[in-house]
N, CA, C and O of each residue as an XYZ file, in Angstrom:
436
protein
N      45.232    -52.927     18.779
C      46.518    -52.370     19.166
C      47.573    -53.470     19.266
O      48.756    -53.176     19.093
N      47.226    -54.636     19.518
C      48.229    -55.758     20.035
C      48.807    -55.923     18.193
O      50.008    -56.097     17.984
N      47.848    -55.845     17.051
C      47.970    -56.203     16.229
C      49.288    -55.328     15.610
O      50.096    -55.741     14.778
N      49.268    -54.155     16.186
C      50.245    -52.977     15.546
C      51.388    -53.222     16.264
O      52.341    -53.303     15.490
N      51.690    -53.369     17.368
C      52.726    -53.934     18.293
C      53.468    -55.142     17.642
O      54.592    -55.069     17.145
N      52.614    -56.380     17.716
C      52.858    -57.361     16.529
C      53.790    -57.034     15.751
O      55.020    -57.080     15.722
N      52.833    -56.647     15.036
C      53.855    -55.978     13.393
C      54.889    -55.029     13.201
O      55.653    -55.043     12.236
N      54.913    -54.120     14.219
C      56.019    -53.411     14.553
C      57.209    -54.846     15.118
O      58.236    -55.137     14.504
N      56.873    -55.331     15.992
C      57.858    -56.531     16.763
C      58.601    -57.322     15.145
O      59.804    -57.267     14.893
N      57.707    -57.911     14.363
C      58.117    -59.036     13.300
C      58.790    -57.677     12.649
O      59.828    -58.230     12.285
N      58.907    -56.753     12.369
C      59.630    -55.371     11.124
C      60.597    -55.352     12.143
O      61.630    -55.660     11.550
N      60.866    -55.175     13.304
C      62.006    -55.073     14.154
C      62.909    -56.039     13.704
O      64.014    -55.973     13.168
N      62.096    -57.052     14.088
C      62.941    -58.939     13.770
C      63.433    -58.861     12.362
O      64.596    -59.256     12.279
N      62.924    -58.484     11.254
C      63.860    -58.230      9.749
C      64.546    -57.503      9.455
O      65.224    -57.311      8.446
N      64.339    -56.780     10.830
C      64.843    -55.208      9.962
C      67.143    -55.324      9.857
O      67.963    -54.588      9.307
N      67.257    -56.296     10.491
C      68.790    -56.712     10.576
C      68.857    -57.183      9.031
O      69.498    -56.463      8.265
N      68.250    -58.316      8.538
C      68.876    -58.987      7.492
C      68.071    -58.350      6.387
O      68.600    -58.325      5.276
N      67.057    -57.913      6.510
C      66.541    -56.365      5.605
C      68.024    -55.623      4.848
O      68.492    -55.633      3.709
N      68.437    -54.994      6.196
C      69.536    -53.831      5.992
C      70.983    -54.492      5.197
O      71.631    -53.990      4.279
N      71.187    -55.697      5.868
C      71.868    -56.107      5.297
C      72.075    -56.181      3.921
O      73.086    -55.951      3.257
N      70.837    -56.576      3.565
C      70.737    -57.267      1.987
C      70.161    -55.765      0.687
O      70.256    -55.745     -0.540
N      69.709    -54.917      1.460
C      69.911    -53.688      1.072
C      71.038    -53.115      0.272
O      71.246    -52.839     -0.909
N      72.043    -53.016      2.061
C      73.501    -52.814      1.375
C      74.455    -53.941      0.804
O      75.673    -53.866      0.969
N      73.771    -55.136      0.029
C      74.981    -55.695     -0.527
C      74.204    -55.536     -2.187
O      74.555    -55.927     -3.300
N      73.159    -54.865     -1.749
C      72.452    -54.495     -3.296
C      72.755    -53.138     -4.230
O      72.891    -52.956     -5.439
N      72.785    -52.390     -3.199
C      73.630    -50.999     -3.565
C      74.642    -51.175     -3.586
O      75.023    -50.828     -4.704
N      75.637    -51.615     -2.887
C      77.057    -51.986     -3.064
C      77.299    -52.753     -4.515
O      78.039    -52.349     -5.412
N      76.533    -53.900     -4.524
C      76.731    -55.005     -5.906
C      76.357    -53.606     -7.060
O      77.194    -53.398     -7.938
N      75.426    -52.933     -7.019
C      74.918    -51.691     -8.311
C      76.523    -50.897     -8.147
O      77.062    -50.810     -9.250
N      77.466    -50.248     -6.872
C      78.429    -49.505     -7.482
C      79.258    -50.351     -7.719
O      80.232    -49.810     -8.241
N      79.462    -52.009     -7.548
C      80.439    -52.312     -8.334
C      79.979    -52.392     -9.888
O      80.822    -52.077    -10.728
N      78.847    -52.746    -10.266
C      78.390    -52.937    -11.468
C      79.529    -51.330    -12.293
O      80.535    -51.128    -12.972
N      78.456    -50.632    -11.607
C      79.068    -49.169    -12.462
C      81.058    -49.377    -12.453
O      81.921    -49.438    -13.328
N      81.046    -49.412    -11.405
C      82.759    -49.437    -11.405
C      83.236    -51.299    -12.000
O      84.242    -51.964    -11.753
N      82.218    -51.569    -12.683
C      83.170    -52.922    -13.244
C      82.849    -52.810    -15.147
O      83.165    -53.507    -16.111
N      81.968    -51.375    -14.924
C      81.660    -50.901    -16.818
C      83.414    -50.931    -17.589
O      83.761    -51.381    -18.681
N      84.099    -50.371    -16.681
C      85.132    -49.558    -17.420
C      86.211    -50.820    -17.868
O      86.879    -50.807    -18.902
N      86.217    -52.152    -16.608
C      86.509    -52.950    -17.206
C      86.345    -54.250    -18.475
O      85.294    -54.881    -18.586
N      87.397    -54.470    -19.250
C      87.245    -55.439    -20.641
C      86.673    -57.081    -19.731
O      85.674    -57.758    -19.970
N      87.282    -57.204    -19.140
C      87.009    -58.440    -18.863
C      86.002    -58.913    -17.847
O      86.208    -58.956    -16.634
N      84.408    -59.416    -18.733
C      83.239    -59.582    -18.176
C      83.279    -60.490    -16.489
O      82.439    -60.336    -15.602
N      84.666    -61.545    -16.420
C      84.854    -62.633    -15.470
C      84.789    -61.784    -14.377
O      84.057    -61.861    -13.390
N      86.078    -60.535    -14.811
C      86.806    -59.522    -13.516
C      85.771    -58.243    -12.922
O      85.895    -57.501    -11.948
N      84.514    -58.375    -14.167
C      83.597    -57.129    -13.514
C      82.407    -57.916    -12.713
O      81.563    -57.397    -11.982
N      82.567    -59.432    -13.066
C      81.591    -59.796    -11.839
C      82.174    -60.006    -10.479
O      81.744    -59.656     -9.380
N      83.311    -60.695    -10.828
C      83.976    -60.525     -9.436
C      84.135    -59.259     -8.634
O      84.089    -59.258     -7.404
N      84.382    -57.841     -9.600
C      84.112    -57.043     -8.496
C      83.158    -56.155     -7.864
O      83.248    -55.460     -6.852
N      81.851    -56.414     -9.031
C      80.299    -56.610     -8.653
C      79.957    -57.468     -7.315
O      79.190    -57.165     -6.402
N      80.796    -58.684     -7.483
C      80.125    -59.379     -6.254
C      81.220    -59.110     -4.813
O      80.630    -59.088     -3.733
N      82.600    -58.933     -4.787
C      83.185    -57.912     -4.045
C      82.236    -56.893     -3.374
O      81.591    -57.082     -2.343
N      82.257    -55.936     -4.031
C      81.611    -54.587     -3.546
C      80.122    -54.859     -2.879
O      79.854    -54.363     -1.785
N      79.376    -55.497     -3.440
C      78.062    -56.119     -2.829
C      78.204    -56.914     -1.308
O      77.384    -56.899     -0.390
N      79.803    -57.756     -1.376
C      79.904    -58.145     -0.233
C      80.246    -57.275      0.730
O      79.395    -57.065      1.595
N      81.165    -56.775      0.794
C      82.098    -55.895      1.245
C      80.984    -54.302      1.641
O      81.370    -53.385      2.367
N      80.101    -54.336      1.192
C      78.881    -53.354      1.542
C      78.029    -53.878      2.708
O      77.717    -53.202      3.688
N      77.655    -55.280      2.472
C      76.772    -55.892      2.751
C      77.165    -55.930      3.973
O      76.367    -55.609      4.853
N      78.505    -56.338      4.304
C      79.117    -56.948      6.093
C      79.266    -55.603      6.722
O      79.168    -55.430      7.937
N      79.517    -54.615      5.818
C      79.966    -53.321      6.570
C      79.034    -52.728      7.373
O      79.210    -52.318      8.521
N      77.614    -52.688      6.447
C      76.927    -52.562      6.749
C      76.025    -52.918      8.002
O      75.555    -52.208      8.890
N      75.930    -54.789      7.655
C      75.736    -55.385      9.133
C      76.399    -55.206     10.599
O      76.040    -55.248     11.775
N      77.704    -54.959      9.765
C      78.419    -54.335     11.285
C      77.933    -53.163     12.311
O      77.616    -53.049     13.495
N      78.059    -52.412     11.212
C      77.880    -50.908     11.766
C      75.912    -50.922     12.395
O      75.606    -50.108     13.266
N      74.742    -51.960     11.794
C      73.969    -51.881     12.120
C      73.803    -52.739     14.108
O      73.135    -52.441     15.098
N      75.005    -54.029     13.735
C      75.030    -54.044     15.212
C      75.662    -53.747     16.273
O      75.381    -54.003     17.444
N      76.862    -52.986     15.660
C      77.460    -51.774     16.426
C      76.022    -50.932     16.882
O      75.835    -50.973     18.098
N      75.249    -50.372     16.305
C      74.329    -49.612     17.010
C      73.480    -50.004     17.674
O      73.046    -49.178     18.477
N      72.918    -51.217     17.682
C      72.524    -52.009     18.470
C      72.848    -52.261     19.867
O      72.221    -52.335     20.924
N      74.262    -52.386     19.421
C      74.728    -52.591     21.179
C      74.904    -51.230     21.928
O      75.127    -51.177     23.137
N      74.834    -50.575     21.446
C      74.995    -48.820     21.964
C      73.461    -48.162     22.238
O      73.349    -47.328     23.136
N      72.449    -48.504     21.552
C      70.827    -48.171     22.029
C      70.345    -48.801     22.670
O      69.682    -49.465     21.873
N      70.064    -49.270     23.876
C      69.301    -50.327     24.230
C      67.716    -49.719     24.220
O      66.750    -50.416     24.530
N      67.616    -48.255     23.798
C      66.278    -47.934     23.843
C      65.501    -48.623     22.157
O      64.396    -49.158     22.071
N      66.529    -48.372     20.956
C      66.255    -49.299     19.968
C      65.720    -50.564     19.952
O      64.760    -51.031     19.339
N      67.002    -51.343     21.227
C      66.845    -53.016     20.947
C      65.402    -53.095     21.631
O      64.677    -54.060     21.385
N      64.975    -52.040     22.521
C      64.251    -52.814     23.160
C      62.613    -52.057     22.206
O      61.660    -52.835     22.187
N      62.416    -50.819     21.586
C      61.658    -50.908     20.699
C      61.440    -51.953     19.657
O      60.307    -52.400     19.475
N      62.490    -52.377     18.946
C      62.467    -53.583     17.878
C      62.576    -55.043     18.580
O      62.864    -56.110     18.037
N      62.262    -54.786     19.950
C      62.167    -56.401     20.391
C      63.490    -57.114     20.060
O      63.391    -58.277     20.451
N      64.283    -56.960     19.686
C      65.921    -57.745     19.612
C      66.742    -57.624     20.291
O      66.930    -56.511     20.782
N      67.590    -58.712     20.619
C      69.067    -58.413     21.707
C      70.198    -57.860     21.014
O      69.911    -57.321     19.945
N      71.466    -57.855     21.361
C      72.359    -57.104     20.931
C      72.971    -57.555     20.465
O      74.091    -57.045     20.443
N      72.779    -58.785     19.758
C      72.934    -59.600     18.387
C      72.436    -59.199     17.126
O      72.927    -59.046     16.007
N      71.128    -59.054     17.719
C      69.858    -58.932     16.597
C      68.722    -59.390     16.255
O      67.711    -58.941     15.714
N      69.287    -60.987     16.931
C      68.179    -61.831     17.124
C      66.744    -61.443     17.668
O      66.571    -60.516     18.459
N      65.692    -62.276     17.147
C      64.374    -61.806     18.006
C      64.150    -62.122     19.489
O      64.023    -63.304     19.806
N      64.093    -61.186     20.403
C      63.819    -61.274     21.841
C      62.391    -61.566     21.927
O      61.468    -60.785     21.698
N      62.314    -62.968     22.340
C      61.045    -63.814     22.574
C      60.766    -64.146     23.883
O      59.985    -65.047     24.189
N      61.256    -63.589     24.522
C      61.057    -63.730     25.898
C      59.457    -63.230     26.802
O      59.205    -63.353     28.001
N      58.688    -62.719     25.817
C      57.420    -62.155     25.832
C      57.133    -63.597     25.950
O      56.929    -64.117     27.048
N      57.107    -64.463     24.486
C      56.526    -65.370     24.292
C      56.740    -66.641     25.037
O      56.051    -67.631     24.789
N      57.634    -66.642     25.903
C      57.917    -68.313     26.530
C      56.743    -68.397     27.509
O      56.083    -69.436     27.506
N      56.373    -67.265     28.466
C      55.703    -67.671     29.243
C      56.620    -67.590     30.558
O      56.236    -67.987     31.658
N      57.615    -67.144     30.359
C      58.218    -67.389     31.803
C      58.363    -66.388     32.442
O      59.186    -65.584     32.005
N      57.745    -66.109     33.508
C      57.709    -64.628     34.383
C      59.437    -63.778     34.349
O      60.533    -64.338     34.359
N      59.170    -62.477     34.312
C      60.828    -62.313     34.693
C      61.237    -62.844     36.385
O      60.394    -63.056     37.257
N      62.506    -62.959     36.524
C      63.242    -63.597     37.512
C      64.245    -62.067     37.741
O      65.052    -61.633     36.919
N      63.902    -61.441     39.112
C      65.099    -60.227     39.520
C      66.251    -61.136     39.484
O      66.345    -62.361     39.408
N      67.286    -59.967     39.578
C      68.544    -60.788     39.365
C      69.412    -61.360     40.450
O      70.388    -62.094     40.298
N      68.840    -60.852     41.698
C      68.744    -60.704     43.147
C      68.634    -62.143     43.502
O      69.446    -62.792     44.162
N      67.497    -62.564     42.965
C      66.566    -63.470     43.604
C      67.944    -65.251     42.383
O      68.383    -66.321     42.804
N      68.030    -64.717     41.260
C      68.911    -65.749     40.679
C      70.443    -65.670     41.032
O      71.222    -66.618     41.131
N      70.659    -64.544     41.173
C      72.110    -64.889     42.003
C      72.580    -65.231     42.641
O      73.795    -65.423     42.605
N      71.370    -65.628     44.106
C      71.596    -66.052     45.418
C      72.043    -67.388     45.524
O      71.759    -68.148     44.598
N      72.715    -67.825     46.522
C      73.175    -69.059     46.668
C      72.120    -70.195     47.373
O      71.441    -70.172     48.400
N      72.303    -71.070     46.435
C      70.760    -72.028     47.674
C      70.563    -72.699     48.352
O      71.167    -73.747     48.123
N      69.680    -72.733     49.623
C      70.313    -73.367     50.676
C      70.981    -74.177     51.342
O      71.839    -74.413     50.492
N      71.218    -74.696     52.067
C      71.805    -75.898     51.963
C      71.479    -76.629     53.206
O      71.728    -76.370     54.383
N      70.659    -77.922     52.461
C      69.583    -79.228     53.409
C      70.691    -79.088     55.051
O      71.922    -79.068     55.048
N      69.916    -79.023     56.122
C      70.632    -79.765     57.526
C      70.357    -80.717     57.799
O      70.861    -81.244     58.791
């Protein structure tokens, strides 16, 4: 079971620059189609690679726009509301209430 958890955790951790690169692949394919009609091979890569970009960020956006709005997501895919991988399993360091770190500390007499 730890093994499926695992692997669910590392597919969480790609699944940002996954999506990303997804949509700058479908995006780069409709500029392809929308750069057929143009004569000039220079101007249909440029807007092949346009549309691929311009897919690609939109995309990333809107994936961590949702991110920051689920925290039941971030916290299935193990990531913060960046995207980054939440490794905080792995340091070893107990959680700390927030109680107990906010407090002010004593002070020597």
């Amino acid at each position: 079971m730890r093994w499926i958890r695992l692997f669910f955790r590392i597919f969480g951790w790609l699944l940002t620059p996954f999506l990303a690169w997804a949509a700058s692949f479908f995006g780069a394919v409709a500029g392809a189609l929308l750069a057929i009609k143009l004569d000039d091979p220079v101007r249909g890569l440029v807007v092949t690679a346009v549309c691929g970009g311009l897919a690609g960020v939109a995309a990333l956006i809107g994936w961590l726009h949702y991110l920051r709005r689920s925290p039941e997501v971030r916290e299935v895919l193990a990531v913060t509301e960046d995207g980054t991988p939440d490794t905080t399993e792995f340091t070893g360091v107990p959680d700390v209430p927030e109680e107990l770190t906010e407090a002010e500390p004593s002070q020597p007499s």
